[in-house]
C-alpha positions in Angstrom: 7.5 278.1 37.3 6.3 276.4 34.0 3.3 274.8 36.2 2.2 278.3 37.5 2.0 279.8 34.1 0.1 277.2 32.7 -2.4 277.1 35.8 -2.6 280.8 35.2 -4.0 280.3 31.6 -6.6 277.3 32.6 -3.3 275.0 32.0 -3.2 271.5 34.0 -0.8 268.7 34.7 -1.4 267.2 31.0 -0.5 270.6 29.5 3.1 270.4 31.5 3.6 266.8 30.1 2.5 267.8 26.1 5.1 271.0 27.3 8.0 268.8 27.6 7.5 266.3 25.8 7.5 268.9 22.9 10.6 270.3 24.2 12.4 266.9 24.1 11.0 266.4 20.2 12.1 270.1 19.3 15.8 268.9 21.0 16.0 265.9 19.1 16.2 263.3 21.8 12.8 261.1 20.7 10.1 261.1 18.0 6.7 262.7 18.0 5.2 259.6 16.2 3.0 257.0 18.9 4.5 253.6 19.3 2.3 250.9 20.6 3.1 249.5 23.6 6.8 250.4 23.9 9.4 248.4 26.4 12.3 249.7 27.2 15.5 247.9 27.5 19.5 249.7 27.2 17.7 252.8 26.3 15.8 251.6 23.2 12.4 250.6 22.6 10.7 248.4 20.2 7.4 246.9 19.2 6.1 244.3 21.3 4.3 241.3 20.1 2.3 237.9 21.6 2.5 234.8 21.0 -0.2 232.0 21.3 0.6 232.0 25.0 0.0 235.6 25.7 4.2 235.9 26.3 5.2 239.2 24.7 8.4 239.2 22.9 10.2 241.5 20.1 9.6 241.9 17.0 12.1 240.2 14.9 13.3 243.5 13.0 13.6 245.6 16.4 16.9 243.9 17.6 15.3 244.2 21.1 16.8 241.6 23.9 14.6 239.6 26.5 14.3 240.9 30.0 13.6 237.7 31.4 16.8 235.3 31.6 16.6 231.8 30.6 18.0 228.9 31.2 21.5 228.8 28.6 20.3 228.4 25.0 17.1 227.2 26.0 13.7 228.2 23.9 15.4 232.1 24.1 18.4 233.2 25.3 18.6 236.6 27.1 22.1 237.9 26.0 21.3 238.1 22.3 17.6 237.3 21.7 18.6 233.7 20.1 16.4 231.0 19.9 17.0 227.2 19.6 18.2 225.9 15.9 15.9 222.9 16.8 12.5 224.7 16.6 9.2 223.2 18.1 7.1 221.7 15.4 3.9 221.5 17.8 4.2 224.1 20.1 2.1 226.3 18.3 4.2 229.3 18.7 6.2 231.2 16.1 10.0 232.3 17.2 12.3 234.4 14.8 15.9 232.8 15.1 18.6 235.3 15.1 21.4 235.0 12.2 24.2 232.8 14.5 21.7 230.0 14.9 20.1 230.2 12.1 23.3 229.0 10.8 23.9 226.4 13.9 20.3 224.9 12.5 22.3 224.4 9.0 25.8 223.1 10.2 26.7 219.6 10.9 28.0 220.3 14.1 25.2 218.9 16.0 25.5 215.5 13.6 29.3 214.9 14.7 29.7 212.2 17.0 31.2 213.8 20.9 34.8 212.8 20.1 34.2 214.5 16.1 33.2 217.6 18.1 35.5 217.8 20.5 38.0 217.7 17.7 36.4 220.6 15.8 36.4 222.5 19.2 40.2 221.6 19.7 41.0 222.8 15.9 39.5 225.8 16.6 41.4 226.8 19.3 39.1 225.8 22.2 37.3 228.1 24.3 39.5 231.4 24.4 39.7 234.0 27.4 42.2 236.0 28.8 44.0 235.0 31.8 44.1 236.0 35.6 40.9 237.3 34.7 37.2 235.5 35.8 36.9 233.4 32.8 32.9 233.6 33.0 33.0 237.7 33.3 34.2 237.6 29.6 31.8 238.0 26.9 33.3 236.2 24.2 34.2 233.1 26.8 30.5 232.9 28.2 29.0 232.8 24.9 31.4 230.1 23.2 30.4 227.4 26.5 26.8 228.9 26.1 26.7 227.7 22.3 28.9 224.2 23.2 26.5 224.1 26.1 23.4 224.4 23.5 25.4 221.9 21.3 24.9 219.0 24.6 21.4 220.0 25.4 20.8 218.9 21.5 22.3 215.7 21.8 20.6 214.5 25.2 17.1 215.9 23.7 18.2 213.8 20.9 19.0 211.0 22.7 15.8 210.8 24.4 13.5 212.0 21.4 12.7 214.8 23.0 11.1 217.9 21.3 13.0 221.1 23.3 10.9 223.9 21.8 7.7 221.9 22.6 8.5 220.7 26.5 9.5 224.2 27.4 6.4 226.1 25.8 4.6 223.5 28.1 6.9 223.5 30.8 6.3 227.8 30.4 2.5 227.5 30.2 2.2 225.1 33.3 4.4 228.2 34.9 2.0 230.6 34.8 -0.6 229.5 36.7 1.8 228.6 39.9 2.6 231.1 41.9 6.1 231.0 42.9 7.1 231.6 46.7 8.6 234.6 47.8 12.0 234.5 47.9 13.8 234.7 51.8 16.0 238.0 51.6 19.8 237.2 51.9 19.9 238.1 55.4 18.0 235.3 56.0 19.2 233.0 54.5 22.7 233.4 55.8 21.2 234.0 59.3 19.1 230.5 58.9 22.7 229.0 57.4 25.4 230.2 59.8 22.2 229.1 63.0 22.3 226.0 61.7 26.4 225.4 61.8 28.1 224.2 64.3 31.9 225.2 65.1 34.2 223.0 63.7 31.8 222.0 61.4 33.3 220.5 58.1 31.3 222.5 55.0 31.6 220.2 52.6 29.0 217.8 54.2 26.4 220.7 54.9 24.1 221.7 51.9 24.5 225.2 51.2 21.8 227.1 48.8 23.1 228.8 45.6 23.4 231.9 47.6 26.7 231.1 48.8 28.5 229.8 46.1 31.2 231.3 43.5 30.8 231.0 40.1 33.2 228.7 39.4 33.6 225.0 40.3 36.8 223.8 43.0 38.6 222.1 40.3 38.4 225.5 37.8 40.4 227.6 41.0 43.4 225.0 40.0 44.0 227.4 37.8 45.3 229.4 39.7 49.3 227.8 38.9 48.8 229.1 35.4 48.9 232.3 36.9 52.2 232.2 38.3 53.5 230.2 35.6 52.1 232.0 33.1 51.4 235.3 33.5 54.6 236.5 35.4 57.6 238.0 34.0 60.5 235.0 33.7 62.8 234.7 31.6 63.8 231.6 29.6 67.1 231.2 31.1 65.1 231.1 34.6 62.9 228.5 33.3 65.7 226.0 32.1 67.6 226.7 35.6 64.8 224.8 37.5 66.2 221.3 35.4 69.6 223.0 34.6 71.9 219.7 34.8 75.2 221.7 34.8 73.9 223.5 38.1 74.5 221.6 41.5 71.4 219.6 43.0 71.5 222.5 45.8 71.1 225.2 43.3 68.1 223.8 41.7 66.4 222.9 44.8 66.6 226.6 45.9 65.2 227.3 42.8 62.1 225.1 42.6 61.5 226.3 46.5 61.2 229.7 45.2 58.6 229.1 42.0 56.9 227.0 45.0 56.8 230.3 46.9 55.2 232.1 43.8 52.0 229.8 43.6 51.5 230.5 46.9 51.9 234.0 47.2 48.6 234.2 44.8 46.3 234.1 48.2 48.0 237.3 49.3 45.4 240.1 50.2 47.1 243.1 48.4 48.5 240.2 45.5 52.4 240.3 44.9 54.6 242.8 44.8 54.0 242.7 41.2 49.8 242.6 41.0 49.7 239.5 40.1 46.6 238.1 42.0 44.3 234.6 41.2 41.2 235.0 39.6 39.3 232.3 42.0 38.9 234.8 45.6 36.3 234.1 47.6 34.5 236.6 49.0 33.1 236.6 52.6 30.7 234.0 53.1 30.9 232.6 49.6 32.1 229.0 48.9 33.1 227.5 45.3 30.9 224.9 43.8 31.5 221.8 45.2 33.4 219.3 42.0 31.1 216.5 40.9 32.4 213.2 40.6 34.9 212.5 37.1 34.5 216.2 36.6 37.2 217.3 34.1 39.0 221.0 33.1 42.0 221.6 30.4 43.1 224.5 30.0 46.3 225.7 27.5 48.4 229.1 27.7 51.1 228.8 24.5 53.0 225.8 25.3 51.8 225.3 28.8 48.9 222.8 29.3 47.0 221.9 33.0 44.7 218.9 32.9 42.5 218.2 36.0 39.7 215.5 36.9 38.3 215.2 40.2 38.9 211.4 40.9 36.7 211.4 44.3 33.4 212.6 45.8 34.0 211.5 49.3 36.0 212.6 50.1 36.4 215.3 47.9 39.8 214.8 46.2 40.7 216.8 42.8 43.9 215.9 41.0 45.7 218.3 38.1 48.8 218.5 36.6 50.6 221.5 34.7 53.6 220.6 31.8 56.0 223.2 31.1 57.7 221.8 27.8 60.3 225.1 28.0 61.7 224.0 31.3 60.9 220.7 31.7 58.7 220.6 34.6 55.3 218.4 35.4 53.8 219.5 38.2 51.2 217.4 40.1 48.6 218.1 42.9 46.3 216.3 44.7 44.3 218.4 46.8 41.6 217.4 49.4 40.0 220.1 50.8 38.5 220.3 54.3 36.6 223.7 55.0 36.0 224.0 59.0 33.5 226.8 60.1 34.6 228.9 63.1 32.1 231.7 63.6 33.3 234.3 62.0 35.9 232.5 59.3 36.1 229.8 57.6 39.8 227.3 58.0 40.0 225.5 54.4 42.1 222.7 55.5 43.7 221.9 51.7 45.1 219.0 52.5 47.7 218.9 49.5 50.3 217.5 47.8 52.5 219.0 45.0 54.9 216.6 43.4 57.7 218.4 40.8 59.5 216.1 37.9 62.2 216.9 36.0 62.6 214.4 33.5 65.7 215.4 32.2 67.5 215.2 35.6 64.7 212.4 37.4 64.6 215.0 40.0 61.8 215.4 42.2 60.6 217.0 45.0 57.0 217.2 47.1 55.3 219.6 48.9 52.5 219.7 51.4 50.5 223.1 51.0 49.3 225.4 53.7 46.1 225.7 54.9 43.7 228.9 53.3 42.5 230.8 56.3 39.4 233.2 55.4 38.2 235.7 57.3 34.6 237.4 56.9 35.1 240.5 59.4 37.0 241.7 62.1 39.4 244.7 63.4 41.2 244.4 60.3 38.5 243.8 57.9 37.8 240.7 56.0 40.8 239.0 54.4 42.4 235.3 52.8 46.3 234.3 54.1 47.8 231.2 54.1 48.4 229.6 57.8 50.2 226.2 58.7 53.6 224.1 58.3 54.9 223.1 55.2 58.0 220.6 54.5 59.1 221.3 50.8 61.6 217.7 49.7 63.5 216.6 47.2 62.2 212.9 46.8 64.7 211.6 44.3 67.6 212.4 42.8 66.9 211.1 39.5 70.4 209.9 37.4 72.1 212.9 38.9 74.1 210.8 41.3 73.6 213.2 43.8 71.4 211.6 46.1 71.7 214.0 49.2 68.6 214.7 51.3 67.5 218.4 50.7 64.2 219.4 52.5 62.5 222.5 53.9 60.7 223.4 56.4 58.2 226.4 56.0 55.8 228.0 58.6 52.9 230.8 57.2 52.0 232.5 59.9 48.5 233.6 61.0 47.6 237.6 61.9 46.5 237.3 65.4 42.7 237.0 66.6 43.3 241.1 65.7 44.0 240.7 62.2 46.3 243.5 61.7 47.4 244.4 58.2 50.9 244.9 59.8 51.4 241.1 60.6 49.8 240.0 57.2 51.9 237.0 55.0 54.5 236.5 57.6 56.8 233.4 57.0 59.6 231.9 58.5 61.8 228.9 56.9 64.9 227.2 57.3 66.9 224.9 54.5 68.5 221.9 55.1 70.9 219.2 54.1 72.2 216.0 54.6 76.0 216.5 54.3 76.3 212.3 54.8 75.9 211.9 51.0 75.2 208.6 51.9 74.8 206.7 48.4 70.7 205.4 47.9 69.7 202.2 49.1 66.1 202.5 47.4 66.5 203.3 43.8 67.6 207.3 44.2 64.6 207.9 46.6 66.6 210.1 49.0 63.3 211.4 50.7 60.5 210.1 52.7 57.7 211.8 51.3 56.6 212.8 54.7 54.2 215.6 53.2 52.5 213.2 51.2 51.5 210.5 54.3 50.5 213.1 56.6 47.3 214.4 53.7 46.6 210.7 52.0 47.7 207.8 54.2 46.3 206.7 57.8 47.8 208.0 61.0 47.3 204.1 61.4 49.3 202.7 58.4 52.6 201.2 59.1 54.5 203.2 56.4 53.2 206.5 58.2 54.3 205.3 61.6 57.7 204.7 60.1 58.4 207.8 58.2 57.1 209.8 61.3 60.1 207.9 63.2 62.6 208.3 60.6 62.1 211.9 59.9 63.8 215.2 60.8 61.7 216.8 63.3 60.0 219.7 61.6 61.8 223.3 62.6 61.5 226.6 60.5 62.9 228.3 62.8 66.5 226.7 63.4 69.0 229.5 64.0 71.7 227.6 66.0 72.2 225.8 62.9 71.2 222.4 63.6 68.5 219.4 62.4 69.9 216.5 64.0 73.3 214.7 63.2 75.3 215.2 60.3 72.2 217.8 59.6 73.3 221.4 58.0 71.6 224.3 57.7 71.7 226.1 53.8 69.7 229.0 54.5 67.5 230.5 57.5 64.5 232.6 55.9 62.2 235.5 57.4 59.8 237.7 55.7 56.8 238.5 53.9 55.4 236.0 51.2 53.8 239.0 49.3 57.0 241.1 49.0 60.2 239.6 49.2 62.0 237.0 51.8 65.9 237.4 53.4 68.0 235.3 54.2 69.3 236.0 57.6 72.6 233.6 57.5 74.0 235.7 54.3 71.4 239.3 54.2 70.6 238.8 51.0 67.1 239.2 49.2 66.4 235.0 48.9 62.9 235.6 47.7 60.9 238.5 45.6 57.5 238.3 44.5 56.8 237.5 40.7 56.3 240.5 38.9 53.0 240.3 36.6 53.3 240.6 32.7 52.0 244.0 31.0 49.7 242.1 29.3 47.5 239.3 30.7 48.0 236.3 28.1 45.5 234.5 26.4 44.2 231.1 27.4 41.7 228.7 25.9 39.2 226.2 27.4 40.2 223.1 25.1 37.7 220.2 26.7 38.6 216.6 27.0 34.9 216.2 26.3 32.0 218.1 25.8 29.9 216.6 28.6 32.5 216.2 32.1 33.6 219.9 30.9 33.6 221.8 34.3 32.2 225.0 32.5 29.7 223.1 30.7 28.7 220.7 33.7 28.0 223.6 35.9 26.6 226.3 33.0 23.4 226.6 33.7 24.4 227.5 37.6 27.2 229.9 36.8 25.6 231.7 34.4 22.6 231.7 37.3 24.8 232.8 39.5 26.5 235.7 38.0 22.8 236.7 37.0 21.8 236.9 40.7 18.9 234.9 39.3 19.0 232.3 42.5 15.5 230.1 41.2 16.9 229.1 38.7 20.8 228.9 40.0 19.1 226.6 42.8 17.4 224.1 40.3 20.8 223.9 38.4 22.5 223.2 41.8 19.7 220.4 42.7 19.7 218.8 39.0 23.6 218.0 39.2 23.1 217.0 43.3 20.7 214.7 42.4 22.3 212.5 39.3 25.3 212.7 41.4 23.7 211.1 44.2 22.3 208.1 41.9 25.3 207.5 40.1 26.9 207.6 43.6 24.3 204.4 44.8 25.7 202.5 42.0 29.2 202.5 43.1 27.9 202.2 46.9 26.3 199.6 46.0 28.2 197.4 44.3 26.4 197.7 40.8 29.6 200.2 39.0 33.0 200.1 40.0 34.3 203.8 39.3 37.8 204.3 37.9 39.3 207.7 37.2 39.8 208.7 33.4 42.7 210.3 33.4 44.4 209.6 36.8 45.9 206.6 38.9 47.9 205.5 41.3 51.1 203.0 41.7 52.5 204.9 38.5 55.5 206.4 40.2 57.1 203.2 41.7 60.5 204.7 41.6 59.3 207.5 44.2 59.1 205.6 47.1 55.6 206.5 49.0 54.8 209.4 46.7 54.0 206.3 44.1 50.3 206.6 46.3 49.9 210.0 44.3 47.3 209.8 42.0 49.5 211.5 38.6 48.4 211.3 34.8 47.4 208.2 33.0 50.0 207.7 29.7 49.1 209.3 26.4 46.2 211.1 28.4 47.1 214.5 26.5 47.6 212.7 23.0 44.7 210.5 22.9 42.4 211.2 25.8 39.5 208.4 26.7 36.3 208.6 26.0 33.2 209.6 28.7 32.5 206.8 30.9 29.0 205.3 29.9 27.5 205.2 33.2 28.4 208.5 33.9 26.8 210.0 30.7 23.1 207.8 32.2 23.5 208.9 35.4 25.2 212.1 35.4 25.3 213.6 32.0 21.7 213.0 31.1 20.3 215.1 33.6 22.5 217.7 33.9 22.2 218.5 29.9 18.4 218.8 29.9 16.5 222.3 29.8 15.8 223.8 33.1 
């Protein structure tokens, strides 16, 4: 209607844009004065300026961001318009440096030796975020590993006598005059992927582009036992029962079986009965980052603290283990995972071994853990559930005298090629013991370990071949009541591993599923060092990833692949002999077979080891260098 009246009246299409323009003045909602070449960014605008490059960026007093993301506290940043605290003295170009590193440029933090720095990070608390939440979705997380991040790219430009500011105002002008390929849609790319698979196909040895990968590295999703640990509702009493001495060996077994039953509930679809769910899904056709070699991750919740290293490339083996000081529990994994690609899901073959201590009984007891069974579409939708046999053991009886064999033997059932909701997290299980009581001939090792030699020894080995003869023949489903001889059944289990599980000898509720705190708690990052950091060796990629900006996510990817690969030719090769840090074998000799685990080195937590020196040539190098 406005258009016809001013046609009417000789009026025209730049009358009806003068029109509302004044109409948006008169209300309030913008200014009548001309701004020169405005950009608009979160609603604002600002004046734009050149550099000596022709690059446009804010002016310093418009508190304008960057649209275009770079690489993590490289020349700019993009989340708060920061530039590097070590500015370019021939670059010829003239950056304003926000207030936070103005103030980075003037502290001594960059001057502290690694182990002075990773004290001051320690003393500060390390690297908080708040748990059973995605660590690099929270603000205050991202930006603490961007400026620790900045911190390592300083002391490798350093280290090499390399001007940052310069290389990339180079690296930036060389940019613009090659044209960068188009990028292949999505479709594409998982439609030239999934061609070029094969089923059965082991993942882990095909090269996937950034595309498919999670933000987060394999050894960061051990993280996912300080969920149940530490942000479910328990009381202290329920703690101190796991190690309770007063309580028979029976009674504490049952108990430990059913905190082992919480950690694995986590993969549930719906979460427990409580909500408590991990933080590390995977969504369909989506894969985490594959560990790189002497990788390392700490993370603290109060008194609870997890330490992890991945100890092997191939094959892929990543170690951790959790301390609960208020009930007296270590808890050790070795997990080797074996993703196998079946058309339309993907069988993660975890290949795992949990290992609980009690020191103040000399209790423990192993696990194998069931394979993660993930499925991209279907009748029932797309979905994760845990599928396999488990035997759960106690592996020693410690000084309690008791030295009866206790084991269990667990079966996670799958949904069916349908994949009905209604025959999700199904499990059966039956308990048994050993009423001989037969006193220990081996030093209190009452079990065989047999869930440890079927993940890390050879079918071919002799100690395998005799555990295998020697060992109850696995059966979750024993109703009659019956093992073998002088074999008794404890308890016969059915039910769902999301909700609760009965016991069908008694009809009594064995099981129910954790129930979540009201409030998530509050975890910290606290580094062993600033360079094998998972968050910091993978930085530049996650923060790629979450970004959607693949270019660059792909060049991070490629950057760590490669030094990997060189540092790998070394050890191949006979020129490095690679140790793990913080793990090793033979420690456990009192454990039987289970001594083959690799568990924590002594006084790791107090007075952790330095970064190997070949790994900081090979490995750390290149990874902390500017994209």
């Amino acid at each position: 209607r406005d258009r016809r009246d001013r046609e009417a009246v000789g009026g025209g299409e730049t009358d009806r844009c003068a029109n509302v323009a004044d109409r948006f003045v008169a209300m309030g909602c913008c200014s009548s004065t001309p701004r020169s070449t405005p950009k608009r960014k979160g609603g604002r605008r600002a004046l734009i300026l050149e550099d000596d490059f022709g690059e446009r960026s804010p002016s310093p007093d418009s508190g304008e961001e960057h649209d275009e993301f770079v690489d993590a506290f490289d020349t700019i940043d993009e989340d708060e318009g920061l530039r590097t605290p070590r500015a370019s003295t021939n670059s010829g170009m003239a950056f304003a440096l926000s207030p936070l590193l103005e103030a980075m440029a003037d502290s001594p933090f960059h001057d502290l030796t690694p182990q002075e720095q990773v004290a001051r990070v320690e003393s500060e608390g390390g690297i908080p975020y708040e748990l059973c939440r995605q660590a690099w979705t929270q603000e205050m997380h991202s930006r603490r590993v961007a400026e620790l991040l900045n911190a390592m790219k300083e002391r490798v430009a350093r280290e090499k006598n390399v001007d940052r500011a310069a290389t990339y105002a180079a690296r930036r002008r060389m940019s613009m005059d090659v044209e960068d390929p188009p990028e292949m849609s999505l479709y594409d790319q998982a439609k030239g992927v999934v061609g070029r698979m094969q089923l059965g196909q082991d993942i882990t040895k095909f090269e996937l582009p950034a595309t498919f990968l999670t933000p987060f590295s394999a050894i960061q999703a051990s993280e996912d036992v300080l969920t149940i640990i530490a942000g479910t509702e328990r009381s202290d009493e329920d703690w101190k029962a796991l190690s309770d001495a007063s309580l028979d060996c029976e009674t504490r077994f049952l108990n430990v079986l059913r905190l082992f039953l919480d950690m694995e509930s986590l993969r549930c679809e719906e979460g427990t009965g409580g909500g408590t769910k991990s933080a590390f899904t995977m969504p369909p056709m989506k894969k985490p980052i594959n560990s790189v070699l002497g990788e390392t991750h700490r993370t603290r919740v109060g008194e609870v603290e997890m330490i992890a290293e991945q100890v092997s490339h191939h094959p892929p083996i990543t170690c951790w283990e959790v301390e609960h000081k208020l009930a007296g529990m270590k808890i050790t994994g070795n997990l080797s995972p074996k993703p196998i690609f079946h058309g339309t899901s993907v069988q993660v073959a975890l290949r795992g071994t949990l290992l609980y201590e009690f020191p103040e009984t000399g209790e423990a007891h192993v696990a194998s853990i069931p394979d993660l069974y993930i499925r991209f579409f279907g009748m029932g939708g797309g979905y994760n559930e845990n599928v396999g046999r488990v035997r759960f053991e106690r592996v020693s009886g410690g000084r309690t005298g008791d030295h009866r064999r206790l084991w269990a033997d667990l079966h996670f059932k799958a949904r069916g090629s349908a994949g009905w909701k209604s025959k999700a997290h199904r499990m059966d299980a039956t308990v048994y013991r050993d009423a001989s009581n037969a006193p220990s001939t081996s030093g209190g090792v009452v079990g065989l370990g047999y869930g440890f030699l079927e993940n890390f020894s050879e079918k071919t080995d002799a100690a395998f071949k005799a555990a295998k003869a020697s060992a109850p023949k696995w059966c979750a489903k024993n109703y009659a009541g019956g093992g073998g001889p002088g074999v008794e059944v404890v308890a016969t289990l059915k039910g769902h591993y999301n909700t609760d599980i009965l016991d069908l000898r008694t009809g009594e509720v064995f099981w129910k599923a954790a129930r979540r705190k009201p409030r998530n708690p509050v975890a910290a990052t606290v580094p062993i060092d600033l360079e094998t950091e998972s968050h910091l060796v993978w930085g530049d990629l996650i923060r790629a990833i979450v970004r959607e900006d693949w270019k660059k996510a792909n060049a991070a990817k490629k950057r760590v692949e490669v030094a990997q690969r060189a540092l790998m030719k070394e050890i191949k090769e006979g020129r490095k002999t690679w140790v793990p840090r913080l793990f090793a074998r033979e420690q456990k000799t009192d454990l039987g077979v289970v001594r083959g685990m690799y568990t924590l080195r002594p006084n790791v937590r107090e007075d952790p080891p330095e970064c190997d020196r070949d790994w900081h040539e090979h490995i750390g190098k290149a990874v902390f260098e500017d994209l």
